[in-house]
Backbone as JSON, one array per atom type, in Angstrom:
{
  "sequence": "XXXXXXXXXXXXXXXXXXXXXXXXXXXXXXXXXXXXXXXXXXXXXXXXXXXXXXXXXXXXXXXXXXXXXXXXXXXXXXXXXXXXXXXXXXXXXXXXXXXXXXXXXXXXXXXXXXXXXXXXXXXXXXXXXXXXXXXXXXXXXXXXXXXXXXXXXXXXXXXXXXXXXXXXXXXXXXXXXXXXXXXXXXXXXXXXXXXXXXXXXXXXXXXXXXXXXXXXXXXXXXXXXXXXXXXXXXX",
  "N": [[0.86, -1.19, 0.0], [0.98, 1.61, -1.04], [2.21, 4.78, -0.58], [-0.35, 7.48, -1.34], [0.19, 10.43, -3.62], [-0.06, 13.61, -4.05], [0.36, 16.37, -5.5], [1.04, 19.94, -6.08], [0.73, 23.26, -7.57], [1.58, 25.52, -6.06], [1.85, 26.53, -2.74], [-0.32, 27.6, -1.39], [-2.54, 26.87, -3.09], [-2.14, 23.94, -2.27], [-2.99, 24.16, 0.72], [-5.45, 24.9, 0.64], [-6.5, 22.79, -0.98], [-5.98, 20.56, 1.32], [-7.01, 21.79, 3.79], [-9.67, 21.22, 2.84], [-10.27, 18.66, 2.42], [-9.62, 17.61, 5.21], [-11.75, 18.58, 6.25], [-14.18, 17.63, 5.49], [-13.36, 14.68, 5.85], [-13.53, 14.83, 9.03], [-16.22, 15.44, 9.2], [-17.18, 13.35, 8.07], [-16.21, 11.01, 10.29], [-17.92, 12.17, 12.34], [-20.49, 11.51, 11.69], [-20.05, 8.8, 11.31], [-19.5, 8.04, 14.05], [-20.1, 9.95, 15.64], [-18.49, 11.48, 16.9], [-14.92, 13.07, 17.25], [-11.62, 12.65, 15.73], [-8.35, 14.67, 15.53], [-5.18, 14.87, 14.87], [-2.73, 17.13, 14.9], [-0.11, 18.94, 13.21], [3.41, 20.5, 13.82], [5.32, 23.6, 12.71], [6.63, 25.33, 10.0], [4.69, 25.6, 7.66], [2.16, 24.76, 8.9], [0.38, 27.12, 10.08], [-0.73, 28.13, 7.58], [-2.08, 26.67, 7.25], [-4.46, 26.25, 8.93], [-5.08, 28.27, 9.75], [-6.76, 28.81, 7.58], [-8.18, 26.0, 7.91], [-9.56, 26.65, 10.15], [-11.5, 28.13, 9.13], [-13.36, 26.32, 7.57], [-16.35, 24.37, 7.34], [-17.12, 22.45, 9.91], [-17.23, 19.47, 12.05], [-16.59, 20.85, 15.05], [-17.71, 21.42, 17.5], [-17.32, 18.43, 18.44], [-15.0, 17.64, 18.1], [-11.82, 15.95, 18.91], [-8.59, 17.58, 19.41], [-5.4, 16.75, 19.46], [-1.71, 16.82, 19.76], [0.64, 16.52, 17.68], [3.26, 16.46, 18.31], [5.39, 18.23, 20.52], [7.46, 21.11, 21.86], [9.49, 21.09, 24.92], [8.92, 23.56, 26.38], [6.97, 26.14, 27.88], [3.59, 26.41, 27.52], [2.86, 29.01, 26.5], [5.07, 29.97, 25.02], [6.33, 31.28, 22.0], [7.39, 29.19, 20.59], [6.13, 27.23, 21.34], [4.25, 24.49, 20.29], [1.82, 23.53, 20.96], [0.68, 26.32, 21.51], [0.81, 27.71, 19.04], [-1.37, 26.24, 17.51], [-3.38, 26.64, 18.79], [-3.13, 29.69, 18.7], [-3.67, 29.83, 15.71], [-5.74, 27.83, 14.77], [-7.61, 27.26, 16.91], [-9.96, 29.25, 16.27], [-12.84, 31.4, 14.68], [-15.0, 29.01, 13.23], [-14.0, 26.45, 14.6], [-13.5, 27.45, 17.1], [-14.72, 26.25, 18.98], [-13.38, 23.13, 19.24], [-11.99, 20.77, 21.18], [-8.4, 21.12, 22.65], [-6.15, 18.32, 23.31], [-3.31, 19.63, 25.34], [-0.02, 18.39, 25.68], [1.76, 19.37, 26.46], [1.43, 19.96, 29.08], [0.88, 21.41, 32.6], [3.5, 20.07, 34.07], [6.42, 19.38, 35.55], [8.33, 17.76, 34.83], [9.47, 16.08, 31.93], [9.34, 13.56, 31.64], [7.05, 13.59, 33.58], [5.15, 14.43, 31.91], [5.01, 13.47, 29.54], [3.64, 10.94, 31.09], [1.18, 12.03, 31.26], [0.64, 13.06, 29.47], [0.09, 10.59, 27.69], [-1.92, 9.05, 29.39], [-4.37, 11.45, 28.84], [-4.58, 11.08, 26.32], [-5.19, 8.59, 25.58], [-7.46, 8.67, 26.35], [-8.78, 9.35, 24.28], [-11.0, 9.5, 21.33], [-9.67, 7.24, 19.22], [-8.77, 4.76, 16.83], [-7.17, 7.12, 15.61], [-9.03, 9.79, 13.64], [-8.11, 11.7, 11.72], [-4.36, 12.34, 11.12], [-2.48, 14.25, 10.71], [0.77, 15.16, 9.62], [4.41, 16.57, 9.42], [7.31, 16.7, 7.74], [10.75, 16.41, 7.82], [13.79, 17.51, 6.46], [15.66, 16.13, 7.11], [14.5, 13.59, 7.43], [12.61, 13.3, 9.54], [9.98, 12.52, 11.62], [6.83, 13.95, 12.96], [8.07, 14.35, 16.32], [10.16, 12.42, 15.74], [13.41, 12.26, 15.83], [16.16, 11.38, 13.27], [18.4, 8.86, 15.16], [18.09, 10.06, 17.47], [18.38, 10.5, 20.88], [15.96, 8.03, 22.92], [14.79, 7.6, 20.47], [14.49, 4.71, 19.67], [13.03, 3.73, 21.36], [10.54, 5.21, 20.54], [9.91, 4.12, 18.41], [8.59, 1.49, 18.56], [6.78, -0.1, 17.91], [6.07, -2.47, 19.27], [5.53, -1.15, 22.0], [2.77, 0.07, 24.44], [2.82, 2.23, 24.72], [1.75, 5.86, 23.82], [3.11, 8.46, 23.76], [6.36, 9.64, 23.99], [9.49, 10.52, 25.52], [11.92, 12.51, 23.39], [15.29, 12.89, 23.19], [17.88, 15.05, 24.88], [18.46, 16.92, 21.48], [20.88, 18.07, 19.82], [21.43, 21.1, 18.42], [18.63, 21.61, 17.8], [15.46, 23.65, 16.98], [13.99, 25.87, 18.65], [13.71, 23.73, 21.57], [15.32, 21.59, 22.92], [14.86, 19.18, 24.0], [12.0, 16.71, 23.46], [8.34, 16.16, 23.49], [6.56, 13.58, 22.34], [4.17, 11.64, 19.78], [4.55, 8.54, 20.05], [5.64, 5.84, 17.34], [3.55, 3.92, 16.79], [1.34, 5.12, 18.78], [0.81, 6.81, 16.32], [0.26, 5.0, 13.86], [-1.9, 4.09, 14.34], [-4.27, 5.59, 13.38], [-6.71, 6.0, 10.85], [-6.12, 7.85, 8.94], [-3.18, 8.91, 7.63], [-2.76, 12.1, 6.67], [0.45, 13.56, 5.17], [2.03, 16.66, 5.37], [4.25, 18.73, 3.09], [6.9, 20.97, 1.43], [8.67, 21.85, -0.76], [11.42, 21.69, -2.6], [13.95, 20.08, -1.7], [12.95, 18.62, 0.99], [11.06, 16.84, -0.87], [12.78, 15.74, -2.3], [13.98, 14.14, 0.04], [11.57, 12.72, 1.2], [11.75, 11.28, -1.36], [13.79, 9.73, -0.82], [13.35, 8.21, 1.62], [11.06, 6.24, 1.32], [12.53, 4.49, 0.29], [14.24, 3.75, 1.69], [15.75, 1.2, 4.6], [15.73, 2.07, 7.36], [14.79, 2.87, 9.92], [15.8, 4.0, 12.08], [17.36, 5.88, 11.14], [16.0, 7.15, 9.65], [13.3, 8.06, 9.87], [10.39, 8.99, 9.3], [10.77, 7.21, 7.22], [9.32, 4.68, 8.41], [6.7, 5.41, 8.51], [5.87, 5.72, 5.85], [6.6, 3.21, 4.74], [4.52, 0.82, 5.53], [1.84, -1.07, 6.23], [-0.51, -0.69, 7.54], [-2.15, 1.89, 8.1], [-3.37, 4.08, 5.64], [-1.61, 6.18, 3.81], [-1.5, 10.04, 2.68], [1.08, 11.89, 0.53], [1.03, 15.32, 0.42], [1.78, 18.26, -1.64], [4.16, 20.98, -2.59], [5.91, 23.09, -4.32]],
  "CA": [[0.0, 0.0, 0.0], [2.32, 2.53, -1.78], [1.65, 6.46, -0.13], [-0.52, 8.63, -2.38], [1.03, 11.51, -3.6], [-0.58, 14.58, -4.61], [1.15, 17.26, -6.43], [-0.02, 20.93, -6.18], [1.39, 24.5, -7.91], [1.59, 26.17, -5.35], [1.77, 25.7, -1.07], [-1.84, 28.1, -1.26], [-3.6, 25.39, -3.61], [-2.21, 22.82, -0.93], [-3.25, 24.13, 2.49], [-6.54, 24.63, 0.32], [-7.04, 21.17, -0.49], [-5.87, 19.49, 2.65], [-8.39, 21.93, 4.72], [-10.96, 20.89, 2.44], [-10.04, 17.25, 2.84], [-9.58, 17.26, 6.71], [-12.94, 19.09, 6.95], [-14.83, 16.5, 5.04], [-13.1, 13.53, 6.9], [-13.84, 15.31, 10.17], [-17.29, 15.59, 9.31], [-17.25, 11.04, 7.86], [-15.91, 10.38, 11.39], [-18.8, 12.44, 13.21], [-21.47, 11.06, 10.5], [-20.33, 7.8, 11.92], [-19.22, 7.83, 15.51], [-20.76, 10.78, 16.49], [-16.9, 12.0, 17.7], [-14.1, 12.6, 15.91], [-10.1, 13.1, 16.39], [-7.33, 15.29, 15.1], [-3.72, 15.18, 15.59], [-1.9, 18.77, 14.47], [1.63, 18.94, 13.31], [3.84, 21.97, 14.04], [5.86, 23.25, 11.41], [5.88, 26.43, 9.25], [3.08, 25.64, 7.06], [0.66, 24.47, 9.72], [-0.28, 28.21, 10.32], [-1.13, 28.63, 6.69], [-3.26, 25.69, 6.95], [-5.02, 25.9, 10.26], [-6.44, 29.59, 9.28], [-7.91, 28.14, 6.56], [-9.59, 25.0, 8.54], [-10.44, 27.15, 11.51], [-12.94, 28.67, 8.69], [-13.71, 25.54, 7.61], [-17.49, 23.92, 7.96], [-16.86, 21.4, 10.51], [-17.74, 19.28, 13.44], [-15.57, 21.19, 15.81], [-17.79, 21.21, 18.38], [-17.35, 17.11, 18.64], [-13.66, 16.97, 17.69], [-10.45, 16.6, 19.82], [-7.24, 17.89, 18.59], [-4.1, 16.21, 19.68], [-0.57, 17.55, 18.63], [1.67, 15.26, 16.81], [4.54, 16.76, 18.95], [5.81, 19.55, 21.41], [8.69, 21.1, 22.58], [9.64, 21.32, 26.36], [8.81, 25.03, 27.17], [6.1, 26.76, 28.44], [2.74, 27.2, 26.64], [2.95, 30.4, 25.96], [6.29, 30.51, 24.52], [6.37, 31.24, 20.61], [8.3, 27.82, 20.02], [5.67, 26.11, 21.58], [2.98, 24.02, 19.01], [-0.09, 24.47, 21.28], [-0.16, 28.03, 21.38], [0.45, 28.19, 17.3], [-2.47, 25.85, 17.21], [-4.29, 27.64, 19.69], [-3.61, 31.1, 17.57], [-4.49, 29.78, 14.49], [-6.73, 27.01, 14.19], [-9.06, 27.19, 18.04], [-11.18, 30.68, 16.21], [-14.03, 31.45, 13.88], [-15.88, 27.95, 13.2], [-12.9, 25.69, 15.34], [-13.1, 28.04, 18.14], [-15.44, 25.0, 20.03], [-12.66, 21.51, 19.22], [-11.21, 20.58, 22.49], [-7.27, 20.53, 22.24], [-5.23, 17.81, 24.69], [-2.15, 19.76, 26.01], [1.17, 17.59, 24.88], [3.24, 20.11, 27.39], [0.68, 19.87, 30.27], [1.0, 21.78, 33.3], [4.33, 19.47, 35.01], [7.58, 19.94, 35.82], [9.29, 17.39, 33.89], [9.11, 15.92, 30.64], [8.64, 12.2, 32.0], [6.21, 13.72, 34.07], [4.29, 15.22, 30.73], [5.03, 11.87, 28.71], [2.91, 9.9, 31.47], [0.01, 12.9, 31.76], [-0.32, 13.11, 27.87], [-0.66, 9.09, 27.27], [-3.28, 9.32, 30.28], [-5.67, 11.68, 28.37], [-4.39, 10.83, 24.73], [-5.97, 7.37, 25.75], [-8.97, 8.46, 26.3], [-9.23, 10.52, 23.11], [-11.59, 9.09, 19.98], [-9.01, 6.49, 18.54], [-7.7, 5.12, 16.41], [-7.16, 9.02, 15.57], [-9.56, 9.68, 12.7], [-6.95, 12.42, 10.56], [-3.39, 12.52, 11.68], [-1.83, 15.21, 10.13], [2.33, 15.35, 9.73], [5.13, 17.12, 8.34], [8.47, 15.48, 7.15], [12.07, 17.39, 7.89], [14.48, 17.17, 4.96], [16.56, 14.85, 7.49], [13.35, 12.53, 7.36], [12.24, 13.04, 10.89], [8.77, 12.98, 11.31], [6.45, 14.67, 14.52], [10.0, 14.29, 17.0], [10.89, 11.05, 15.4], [14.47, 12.66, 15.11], [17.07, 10.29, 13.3], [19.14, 9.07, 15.77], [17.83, 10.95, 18.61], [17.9, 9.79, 22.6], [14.55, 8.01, 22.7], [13.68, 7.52, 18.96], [14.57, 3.54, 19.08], [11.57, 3.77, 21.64], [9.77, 6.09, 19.64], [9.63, 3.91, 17.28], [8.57, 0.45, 18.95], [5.28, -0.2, 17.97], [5.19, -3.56, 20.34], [4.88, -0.56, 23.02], [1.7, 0.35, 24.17], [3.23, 3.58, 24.94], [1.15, 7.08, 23.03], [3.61, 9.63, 24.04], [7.58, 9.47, 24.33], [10.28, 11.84, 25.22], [13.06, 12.81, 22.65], [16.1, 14.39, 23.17], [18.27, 16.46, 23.66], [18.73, 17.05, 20.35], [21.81, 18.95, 19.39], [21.35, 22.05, 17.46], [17.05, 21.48, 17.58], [15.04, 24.55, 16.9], [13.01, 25.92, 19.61], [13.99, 23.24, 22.49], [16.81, 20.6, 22.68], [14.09, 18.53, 24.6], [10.04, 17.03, 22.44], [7.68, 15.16, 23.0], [6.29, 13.35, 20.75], [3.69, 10.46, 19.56], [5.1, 7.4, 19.17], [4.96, 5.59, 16.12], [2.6, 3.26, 17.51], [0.38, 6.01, 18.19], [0.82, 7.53, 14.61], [-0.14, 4.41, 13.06], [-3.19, 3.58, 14.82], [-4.54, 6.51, 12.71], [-7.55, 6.02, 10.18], [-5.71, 8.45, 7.77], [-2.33, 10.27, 7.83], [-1.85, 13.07, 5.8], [1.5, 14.15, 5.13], [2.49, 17.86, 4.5], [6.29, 18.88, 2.4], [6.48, 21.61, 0.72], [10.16, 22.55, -1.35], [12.45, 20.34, -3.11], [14.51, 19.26, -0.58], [12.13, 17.54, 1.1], [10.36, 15.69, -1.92], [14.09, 14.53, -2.24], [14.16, 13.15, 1.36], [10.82, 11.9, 0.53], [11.83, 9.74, -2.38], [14.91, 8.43, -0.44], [12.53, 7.58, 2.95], [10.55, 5.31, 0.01], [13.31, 3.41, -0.23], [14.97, 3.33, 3.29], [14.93, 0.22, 5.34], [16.02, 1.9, 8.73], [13.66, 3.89, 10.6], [16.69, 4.7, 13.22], [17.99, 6.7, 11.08], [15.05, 7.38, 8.64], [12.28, 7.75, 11.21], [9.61, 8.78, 8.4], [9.96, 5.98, 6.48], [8.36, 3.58, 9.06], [5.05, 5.5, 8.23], [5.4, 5.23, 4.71], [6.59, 1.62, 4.36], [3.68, 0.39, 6.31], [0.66, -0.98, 5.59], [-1.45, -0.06, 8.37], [-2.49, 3.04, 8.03], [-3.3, 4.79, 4.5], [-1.06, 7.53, 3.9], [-1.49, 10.74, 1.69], [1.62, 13.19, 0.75], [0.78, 16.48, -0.49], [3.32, 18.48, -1.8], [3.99, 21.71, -3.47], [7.32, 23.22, -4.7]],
  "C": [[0.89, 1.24, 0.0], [1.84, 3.71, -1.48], [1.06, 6.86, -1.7], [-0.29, 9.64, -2.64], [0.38, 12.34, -4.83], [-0.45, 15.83, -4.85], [0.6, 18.74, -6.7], [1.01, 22.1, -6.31], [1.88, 25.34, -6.86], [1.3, 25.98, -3.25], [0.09, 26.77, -1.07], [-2.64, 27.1, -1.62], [-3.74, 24.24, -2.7], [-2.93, 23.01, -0.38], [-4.96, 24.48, 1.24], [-7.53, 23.66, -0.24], [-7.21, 20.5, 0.58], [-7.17, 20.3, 3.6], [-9.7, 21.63, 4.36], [-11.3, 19.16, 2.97], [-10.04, 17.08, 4.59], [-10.61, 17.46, 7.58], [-13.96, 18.16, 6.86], [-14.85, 15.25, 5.94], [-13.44, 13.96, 8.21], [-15.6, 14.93, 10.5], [-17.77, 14.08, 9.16], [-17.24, 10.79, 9.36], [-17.46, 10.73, 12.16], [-20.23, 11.93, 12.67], [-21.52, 9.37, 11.73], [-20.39, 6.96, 13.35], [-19.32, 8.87, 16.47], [-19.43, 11.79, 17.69], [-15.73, 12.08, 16.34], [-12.51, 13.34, 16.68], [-9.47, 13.64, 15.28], [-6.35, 15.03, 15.29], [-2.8, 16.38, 14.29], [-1.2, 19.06, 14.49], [1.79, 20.18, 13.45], [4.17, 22.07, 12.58], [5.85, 25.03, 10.76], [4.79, 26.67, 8.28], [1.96, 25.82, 7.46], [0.12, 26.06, 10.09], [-1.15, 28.87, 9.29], [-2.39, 27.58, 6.72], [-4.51, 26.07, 7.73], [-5.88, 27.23, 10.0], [-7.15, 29.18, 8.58], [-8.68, 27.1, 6.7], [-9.96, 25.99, 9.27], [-12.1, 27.85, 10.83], [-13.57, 27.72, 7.88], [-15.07, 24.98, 8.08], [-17.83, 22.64, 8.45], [-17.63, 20.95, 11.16], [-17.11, 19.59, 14.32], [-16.35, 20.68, 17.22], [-17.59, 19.1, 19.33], [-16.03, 16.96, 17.98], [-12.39, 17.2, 18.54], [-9.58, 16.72, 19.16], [-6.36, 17.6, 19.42], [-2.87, 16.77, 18.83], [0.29, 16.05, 18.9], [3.06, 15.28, 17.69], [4.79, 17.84, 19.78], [7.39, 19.17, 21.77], [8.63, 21.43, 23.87], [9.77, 22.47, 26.42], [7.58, 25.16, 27.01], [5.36, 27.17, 26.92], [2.69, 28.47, 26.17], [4.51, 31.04, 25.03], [5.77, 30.17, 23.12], [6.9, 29.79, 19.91], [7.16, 26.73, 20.18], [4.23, 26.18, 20.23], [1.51, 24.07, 19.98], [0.2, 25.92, 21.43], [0.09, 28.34, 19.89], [-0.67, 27.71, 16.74], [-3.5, 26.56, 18.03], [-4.61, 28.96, 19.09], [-4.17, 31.3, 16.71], [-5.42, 28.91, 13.98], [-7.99, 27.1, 15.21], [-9.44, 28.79, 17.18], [-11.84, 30.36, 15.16], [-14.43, 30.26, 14.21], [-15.26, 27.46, 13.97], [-12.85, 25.96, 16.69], [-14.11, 26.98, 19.69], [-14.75, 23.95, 19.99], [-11.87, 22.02, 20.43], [-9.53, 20.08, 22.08], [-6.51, 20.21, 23.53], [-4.11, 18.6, 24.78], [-1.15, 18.48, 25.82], [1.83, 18.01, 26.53], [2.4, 19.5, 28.85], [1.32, 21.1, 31.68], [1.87, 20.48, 34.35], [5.23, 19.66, 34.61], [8.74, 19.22, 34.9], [9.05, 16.73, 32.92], [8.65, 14.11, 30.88], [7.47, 12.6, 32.66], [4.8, 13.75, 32.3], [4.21, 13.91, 29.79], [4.0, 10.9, 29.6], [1.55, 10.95, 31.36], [-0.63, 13.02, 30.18], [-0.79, 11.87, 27.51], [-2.11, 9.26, 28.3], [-4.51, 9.9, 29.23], [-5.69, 11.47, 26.99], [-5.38, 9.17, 24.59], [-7.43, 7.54, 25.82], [-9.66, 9.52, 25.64], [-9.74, 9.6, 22.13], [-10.57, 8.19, 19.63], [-9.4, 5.15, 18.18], [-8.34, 6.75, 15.92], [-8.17, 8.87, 14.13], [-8.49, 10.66, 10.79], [-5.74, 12.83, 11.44], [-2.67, 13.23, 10.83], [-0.02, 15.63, 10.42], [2.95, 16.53, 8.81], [6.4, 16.06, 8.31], [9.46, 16.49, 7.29], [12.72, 16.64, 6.74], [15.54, 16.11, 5.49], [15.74, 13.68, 7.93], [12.83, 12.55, 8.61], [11.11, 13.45, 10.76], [7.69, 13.3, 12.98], [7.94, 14.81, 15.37], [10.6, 13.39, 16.58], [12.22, 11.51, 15.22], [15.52, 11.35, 14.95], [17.93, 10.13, 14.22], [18.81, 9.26, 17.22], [17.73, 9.81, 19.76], [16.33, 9.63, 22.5], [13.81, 7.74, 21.81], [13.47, 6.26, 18.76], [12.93, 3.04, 20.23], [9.94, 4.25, 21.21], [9.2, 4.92, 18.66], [9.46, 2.24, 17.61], [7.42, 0.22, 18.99], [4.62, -1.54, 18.45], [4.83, -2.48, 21.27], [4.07, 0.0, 23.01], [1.77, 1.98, 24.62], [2.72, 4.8, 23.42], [2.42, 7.69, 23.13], [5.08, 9.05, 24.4], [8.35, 10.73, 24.71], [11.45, 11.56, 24.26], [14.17, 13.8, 22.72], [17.17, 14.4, 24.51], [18.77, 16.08, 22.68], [19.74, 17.89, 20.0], [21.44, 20.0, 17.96], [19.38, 21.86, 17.05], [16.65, 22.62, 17.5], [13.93, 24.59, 17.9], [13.53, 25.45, 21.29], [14.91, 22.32, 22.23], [15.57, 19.22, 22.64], [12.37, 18.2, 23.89], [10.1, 15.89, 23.7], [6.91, 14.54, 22.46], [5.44, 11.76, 20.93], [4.28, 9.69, 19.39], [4.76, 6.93, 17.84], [3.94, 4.4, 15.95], [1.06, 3.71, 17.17], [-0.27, 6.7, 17.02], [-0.03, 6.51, 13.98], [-1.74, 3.78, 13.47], [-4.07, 5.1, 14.65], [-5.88, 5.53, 11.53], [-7.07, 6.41, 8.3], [-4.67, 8.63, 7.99], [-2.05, 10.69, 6.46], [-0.19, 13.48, 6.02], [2.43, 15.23, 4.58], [4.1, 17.89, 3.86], [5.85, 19.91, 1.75], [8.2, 22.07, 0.38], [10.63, 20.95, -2.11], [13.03, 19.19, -2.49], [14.04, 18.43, -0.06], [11.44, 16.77, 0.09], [12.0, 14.89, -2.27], [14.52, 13.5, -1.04], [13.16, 12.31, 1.07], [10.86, 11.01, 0.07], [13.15, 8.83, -1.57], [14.13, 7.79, 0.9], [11.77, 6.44, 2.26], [11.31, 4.27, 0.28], [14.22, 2.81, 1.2], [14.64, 2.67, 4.45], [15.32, 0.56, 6.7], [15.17, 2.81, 9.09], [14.25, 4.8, 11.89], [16.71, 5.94, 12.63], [17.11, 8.11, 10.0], [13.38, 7.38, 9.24], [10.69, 7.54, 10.56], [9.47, 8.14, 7.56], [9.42, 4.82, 7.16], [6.87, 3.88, 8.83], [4.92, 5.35, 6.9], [5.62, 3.48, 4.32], [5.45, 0.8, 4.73], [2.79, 0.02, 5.82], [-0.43, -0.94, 6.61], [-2.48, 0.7, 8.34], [-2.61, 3.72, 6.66], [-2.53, 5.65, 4.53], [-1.41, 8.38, 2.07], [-0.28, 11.54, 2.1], [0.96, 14.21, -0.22], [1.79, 17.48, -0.42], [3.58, 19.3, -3.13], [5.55, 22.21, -3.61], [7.84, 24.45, -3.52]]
}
């Protein structure tokens, strides 16, 4: 079950498909289970997107949003992915979907890794749209290649949602994530998968082909057959 890959002029045309697509599926899930789940990558795109679902004609009020990943600082800090999802996707229509906290209100990051599986468990799953991005060094939500934590990350006998990653040398934002496992990821319905430049559609095609997931973290979700995957993917 070979990723579908869908090809678009421009990163505007994208984030205006995928919010069309994520609104739709939002609305299938609540059609059929009367609930429905999210999970909401960071990223620089996701802000272009997330304006454009938040006006979106959804089921917000019946949808939880889960983030794909966080970094260890304080909600309110600019680095952090709930308050960019919080800025730009909780208003207009959206401004009713309940979003789990990743960071949580505790002191340390094992602490926050046991407090997010806790309520991530007892969120709608499997997730109904899991929404990613892809780094040009294939790392996908924190999956970083390599990284302290990723060979756990990436152990889908564990029944472990939530891991920590890190430190990461030279990471943007925090040294310190945490992050879905790939466990969690794959016990998904859908995942989309945003890219947008060259570079990445070149990591892309080599993750295709790459049988380590140590070092290649995003190709365990595309090799897979679990889970459907879509990339979308503009220049």
């Amino acid at each position: 079950m070979a990723p579908k890959f869908r090809e678009f002029q421009d990163t505007d045309l994208l984030t205006d498909a995928l919010s069309k697509d994520i609104a739709q599926d939002l609305k299938d899930a609540v059609a059929q289970r009367d609930a429905a789940s999210f999970v909401a990558t960071g990223g620089t795109t996701a802000p272009l997107l997330y304006r454009k679902l938040s006006l979106m004609d959804a089921p917000w009020n019946r949808t939880t949003i889960v983030l794909s990943d966080e970094r260890w600082v304080d909600t309110h800090n600019a680095a952090s992915n709930e308050k960019m999802v919080r800025d730009t996707l909780l208003h207009s229509n959206a401004v009713t979907a309940c979003l789990k906290s990743m960071r949580g209100d505790t002191d340390t990051p094992e602490a926050a890794v046991a407090a997010a599986h806790a309520a991530i468990a007892q969120t709608v799953r499997p997730f109904d749209v899991t929404l990613l991005g892809m780094g040009a060094d294939m790392h996908a939500a924190s999956l970083f290649p390599g990284a302290p934590g990723v060979n756990a990350g990436l152990d889908v006998g564990s029944p472990d949602l939530v891991c920590k990653i890190g430190p990461i040398d030279g990471a943007a934002g925090a040294e310190t994530r945490l992050s879905l496992t790939l466990g969690a990821i794959l016990a998904s319905r859908m995942i989309n998968i945003m890219i947008i430049g060259a570079e990445k559609r070149s990591a892309y095609e080599k993750a295709l082909v790459h049988d380590n997931p140590v070092e290649a973290p995003v190709s365990a979700i595309l090799r897979q057959r679990k889970a459907p995957v879509t990339v979308y993917w503009a220049p």
